[in-house]
Backbone as a chain_set.jsonl record, in Angstrom:
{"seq": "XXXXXXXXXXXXXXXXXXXXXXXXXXXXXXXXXXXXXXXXXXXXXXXXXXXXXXXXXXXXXXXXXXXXXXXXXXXXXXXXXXXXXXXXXXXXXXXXXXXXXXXXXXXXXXXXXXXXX", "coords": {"N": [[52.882, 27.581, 151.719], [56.279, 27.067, 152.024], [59.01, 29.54, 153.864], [61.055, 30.28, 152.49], [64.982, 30.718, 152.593], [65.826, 32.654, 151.274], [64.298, 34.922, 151.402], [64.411, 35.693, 153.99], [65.514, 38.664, 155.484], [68.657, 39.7, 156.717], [71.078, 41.407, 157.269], [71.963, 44.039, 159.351], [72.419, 46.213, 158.04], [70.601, 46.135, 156.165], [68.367, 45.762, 157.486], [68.14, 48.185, 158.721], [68.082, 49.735, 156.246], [65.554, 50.173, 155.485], [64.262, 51.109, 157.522], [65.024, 53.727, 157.633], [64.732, 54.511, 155.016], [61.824, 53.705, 154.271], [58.633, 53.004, 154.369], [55.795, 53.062, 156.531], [53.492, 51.112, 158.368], [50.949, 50.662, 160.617], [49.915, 48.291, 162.951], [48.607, 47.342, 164.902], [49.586, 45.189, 167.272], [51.839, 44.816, 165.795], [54.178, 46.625, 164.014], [54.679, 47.486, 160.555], [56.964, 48.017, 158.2], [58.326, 48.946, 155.155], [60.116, 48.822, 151.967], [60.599, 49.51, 148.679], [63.051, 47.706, 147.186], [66.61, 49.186, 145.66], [67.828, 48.348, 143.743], [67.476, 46.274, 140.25], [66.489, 43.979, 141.358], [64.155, 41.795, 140.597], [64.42, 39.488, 143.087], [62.591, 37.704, 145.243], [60.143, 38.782, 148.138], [61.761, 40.146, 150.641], [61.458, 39.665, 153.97], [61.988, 40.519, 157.137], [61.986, 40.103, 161.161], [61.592, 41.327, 164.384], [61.636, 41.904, 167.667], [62.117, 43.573, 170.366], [63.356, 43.368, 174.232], [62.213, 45.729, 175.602], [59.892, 45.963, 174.348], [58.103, 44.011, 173.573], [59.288, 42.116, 175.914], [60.43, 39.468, 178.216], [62.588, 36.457, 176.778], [61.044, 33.802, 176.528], [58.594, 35.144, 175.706], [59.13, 37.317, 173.573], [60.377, 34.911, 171.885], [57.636, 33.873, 171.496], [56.12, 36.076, 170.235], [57.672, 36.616, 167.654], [57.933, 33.642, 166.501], [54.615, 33.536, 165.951], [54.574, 36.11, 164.043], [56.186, 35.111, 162.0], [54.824, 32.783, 161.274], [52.202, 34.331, 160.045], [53.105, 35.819, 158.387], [53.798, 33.944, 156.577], [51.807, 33.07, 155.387], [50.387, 34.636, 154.295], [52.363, 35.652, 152.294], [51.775, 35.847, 149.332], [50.538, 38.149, 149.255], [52.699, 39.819, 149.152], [54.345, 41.88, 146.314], [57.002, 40.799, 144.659], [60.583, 42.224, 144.826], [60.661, 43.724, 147.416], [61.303, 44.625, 150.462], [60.372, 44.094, 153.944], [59.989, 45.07, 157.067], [59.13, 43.322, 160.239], [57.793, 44.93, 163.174], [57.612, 43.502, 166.46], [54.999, 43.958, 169.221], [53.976, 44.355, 172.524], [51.461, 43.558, 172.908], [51.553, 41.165, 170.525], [51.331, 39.074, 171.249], [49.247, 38.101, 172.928], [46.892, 38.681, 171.265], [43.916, 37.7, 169.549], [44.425, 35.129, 167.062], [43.275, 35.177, 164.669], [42.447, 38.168, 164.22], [45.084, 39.164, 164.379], [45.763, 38.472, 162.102], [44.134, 39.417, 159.777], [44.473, 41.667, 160.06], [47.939, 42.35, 159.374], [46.821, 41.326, 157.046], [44.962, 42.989, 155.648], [46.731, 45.314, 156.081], [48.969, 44.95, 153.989], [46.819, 44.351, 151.743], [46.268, 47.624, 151.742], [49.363, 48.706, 151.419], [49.939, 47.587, 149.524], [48.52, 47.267, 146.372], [48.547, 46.576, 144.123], [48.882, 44.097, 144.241]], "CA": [[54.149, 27.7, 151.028], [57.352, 27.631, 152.766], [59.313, 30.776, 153.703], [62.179, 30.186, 152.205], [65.925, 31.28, 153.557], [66.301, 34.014, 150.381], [63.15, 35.744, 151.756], [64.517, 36.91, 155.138], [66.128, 39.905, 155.999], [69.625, 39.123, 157.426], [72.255, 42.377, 157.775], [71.591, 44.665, 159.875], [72.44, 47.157, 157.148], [69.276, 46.039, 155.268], [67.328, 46.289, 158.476], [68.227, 49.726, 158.47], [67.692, 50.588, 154.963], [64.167, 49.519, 155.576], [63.956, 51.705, 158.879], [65.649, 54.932, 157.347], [64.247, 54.744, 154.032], [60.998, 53.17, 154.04], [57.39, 53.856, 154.86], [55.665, 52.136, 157.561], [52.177, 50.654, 158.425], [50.711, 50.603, 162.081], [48.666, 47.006, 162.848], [48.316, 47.631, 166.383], [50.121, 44.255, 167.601], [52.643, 44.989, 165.086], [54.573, 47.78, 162.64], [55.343, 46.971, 159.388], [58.007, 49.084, 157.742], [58.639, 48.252, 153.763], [60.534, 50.168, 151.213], [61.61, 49.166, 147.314], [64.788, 47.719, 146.706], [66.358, 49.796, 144.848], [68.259, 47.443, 142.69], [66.849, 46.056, 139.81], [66.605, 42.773, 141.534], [63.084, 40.832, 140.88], [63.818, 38.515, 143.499], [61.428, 37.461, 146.23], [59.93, 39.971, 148.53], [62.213, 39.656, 151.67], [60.823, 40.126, 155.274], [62.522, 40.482, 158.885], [60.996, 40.319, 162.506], [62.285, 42.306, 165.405], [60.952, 41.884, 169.023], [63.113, 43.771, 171.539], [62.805, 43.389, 174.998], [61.953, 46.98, 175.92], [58.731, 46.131, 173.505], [57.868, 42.51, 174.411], [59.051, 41.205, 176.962], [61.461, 38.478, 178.136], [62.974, 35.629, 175.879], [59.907, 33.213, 176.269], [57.593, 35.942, 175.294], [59.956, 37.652, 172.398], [60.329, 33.868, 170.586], [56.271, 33.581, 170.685], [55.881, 36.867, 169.055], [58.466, 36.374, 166.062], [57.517, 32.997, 165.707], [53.516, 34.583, 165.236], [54.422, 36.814, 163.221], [56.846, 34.625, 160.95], [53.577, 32.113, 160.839], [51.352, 35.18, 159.456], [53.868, 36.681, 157.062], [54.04, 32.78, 155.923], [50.845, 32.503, 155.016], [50.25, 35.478, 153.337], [53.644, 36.02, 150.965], [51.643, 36.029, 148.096], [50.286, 39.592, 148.843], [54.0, 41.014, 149.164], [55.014, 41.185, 145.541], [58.386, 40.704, 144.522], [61.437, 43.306, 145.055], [59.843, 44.407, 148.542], [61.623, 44.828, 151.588], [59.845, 44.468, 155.24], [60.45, 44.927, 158.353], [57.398, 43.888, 160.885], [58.429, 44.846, 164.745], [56.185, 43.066, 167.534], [54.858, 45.21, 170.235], [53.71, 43.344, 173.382], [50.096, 42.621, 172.394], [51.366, 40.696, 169.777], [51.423, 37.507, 171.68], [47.972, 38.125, 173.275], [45.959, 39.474, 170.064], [43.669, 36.706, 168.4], [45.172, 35.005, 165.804], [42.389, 36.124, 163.469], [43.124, 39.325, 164.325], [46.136, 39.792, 163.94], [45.791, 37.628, 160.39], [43.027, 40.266, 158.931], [45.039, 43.505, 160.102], [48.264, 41.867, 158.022], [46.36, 41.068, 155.584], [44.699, 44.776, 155.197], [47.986, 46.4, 155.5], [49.669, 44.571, 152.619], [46.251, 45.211, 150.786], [46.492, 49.032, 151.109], [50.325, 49.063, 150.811], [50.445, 47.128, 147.684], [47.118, 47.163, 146.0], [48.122, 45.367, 143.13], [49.665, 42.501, 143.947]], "C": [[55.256, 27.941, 152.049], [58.51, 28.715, 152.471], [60.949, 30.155, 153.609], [63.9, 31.086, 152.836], [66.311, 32.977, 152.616], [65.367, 35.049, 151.024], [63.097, 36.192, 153.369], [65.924, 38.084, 154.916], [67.601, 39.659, 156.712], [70.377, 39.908, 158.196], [71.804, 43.324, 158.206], [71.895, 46.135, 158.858], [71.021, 47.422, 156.346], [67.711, 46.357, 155.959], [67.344, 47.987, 158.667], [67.823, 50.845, 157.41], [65.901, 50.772, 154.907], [63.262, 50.708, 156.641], [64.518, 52.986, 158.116], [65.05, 55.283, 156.018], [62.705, 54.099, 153.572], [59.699, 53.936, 154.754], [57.158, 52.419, 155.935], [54.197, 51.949, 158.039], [51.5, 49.923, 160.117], [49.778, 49.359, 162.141], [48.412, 46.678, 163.832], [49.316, 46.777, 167.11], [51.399, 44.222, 166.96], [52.945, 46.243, 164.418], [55.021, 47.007, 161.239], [55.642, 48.44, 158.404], [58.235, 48.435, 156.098], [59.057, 49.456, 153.155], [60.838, 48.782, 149.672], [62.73, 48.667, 147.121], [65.033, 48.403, 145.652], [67.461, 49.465, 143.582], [67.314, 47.133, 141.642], [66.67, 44.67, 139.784], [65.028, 42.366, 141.858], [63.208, 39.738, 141.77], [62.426, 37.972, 144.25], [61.182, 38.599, 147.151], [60.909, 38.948, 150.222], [61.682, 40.451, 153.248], [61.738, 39.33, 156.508], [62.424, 40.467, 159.621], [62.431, 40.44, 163.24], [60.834, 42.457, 166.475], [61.97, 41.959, 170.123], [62.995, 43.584, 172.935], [62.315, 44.348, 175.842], [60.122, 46.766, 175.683], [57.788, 45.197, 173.585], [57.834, 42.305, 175.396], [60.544, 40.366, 177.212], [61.517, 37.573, 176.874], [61.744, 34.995, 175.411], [58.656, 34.108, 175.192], [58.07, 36.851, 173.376], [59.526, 36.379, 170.98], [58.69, 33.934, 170.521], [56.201, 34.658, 169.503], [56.456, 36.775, 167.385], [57.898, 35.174, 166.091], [55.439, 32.553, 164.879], [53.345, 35.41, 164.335], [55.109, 36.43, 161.848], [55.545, 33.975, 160.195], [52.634, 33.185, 159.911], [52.12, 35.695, 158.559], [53.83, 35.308, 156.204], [52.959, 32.762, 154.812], [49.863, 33.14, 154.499], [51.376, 36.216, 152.311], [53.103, 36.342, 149.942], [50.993, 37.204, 147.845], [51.878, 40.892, 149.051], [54.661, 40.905, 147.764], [56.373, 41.526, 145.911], [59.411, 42.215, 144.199], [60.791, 44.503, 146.319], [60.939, 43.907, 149.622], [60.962, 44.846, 152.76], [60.439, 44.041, 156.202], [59.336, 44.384, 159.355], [58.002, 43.752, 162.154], [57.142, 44.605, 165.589], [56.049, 44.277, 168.517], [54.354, 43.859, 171.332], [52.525, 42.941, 173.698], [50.12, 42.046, 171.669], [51.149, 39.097, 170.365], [49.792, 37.061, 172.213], [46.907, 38.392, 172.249], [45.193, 37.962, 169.715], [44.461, 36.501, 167.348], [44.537, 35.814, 164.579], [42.803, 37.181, 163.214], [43.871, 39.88, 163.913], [46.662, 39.368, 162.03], [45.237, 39.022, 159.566], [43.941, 41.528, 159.299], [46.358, 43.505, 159.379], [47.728, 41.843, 156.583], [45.757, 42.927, 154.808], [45.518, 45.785, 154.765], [48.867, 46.125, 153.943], [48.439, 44.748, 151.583], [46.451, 46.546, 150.417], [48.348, 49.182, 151.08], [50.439, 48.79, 149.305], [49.212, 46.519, 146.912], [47.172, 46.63, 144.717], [48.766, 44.516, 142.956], [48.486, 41.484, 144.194]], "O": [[55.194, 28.885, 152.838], [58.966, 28.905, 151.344], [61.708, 29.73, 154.48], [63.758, 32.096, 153.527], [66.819, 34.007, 153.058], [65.867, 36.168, 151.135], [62.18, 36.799, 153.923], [66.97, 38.069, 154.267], [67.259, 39.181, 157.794], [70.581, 39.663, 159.385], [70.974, 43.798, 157.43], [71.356, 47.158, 159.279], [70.505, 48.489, 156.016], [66.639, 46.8, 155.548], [66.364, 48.731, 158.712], [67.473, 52.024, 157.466], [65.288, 51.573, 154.202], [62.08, 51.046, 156.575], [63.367, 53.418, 158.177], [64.836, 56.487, 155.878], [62.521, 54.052, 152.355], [59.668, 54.978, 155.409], [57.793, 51.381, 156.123], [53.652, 53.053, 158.061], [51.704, 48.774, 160.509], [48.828, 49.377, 161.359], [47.89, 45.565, 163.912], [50.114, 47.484, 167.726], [52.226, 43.544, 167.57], [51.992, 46.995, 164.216], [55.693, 45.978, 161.172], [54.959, 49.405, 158.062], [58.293, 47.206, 156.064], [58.74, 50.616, 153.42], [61.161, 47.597, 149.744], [63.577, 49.501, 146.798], [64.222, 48.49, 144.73], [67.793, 50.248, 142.691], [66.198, 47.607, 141.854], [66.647, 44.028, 138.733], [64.566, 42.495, 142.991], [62.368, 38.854, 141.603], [61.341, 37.905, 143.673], [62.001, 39.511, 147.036], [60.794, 37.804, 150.662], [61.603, 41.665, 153.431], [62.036, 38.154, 156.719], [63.115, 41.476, 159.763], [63.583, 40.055, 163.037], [59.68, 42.847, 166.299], [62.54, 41.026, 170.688], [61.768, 43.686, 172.977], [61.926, 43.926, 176.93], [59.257, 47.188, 176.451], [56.611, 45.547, 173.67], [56.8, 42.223, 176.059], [61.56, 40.576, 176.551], [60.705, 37.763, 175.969], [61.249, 35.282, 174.321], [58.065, 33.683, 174.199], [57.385, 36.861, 172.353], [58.93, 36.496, 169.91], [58.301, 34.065, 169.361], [56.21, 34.42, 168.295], [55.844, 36.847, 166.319], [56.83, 35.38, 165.515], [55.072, 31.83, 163.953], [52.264, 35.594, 163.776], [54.876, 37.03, 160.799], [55.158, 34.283, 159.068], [52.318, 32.658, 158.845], [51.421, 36.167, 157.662], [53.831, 35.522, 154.991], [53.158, 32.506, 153.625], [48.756, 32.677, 154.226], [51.132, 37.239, 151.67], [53.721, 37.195, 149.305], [50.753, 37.558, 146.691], [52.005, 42.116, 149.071], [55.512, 40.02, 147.674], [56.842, 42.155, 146.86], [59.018, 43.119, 143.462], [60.55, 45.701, 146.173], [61.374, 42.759, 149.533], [60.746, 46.046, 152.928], [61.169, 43.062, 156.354], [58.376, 45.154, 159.32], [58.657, 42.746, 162.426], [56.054, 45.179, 165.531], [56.769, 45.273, 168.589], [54.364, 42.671, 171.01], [52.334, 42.111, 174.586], [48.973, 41.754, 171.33], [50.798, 38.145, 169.669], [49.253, 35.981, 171.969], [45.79, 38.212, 172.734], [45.976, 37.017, 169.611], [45.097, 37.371, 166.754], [45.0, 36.679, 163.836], [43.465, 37.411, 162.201], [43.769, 40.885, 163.209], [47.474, 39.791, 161.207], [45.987, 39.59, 158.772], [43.927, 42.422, 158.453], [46.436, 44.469, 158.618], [48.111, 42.211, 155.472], [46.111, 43.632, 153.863], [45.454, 46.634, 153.877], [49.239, 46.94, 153.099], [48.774, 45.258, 150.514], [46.726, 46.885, 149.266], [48.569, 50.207, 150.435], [50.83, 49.43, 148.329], [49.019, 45.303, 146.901], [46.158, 46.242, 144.136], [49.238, 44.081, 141.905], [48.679, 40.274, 144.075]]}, "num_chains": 1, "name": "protein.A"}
């Protein structure tokens, strides 16, 4: 399914709300931060990537990670339900990790965050 443009994260206000008010889920290669909107807006669940270079790496190394971790949030959307907020920040094993890997420890965290979607 493609990740549509409603389903990212854009203002850095929202990245914040996410980071200040949210809980957060350790996946070794990654964090993932999520909170509620607290509107009563059913849209889509929207998700953001963040790879600084403090945490990464240079440019080259930065774009692999986000575009790894966009691919894995892709291709599991259908365990984030709807009116969800995330954040997921790379760390600098995210580029090196198996894909598998890093697929199944995603996938686990959005099981125990949201256990019934």
């Amino acid at each position: 399914m493609r990740f549509r443009p409603e389903q990212h994260l854009r203002r850095q206000s929202d990245f914040r709300a996410v980071r200040e008010q949210g809980r957060r889920f350790d996946g070794g290669a990654f964090t993932v931060w999520w909170r509620r909107r607290e509107t009563d807006e059913t849209g889509p669940a929207r998700i953001g990537f963040v790879a600084s270079r403090a945490a990464v790496g240079n440019a080259v190394q930065r774009a692999r990670a986000k575009r790894r971790l966009r691919e894995m949030a892709r291709r599991h959307q259908s365990l984030v339900p709807a009116g969800y907020d995330l954040m997921i920040i790379a760390r600098r094993s995210a580029t090196t990790v198996p894909w598998n890997e890093m697929e199944q420890r995603f996938a686990a965290a959005c099981r125990k965050t949201f256990p019934h979607a």
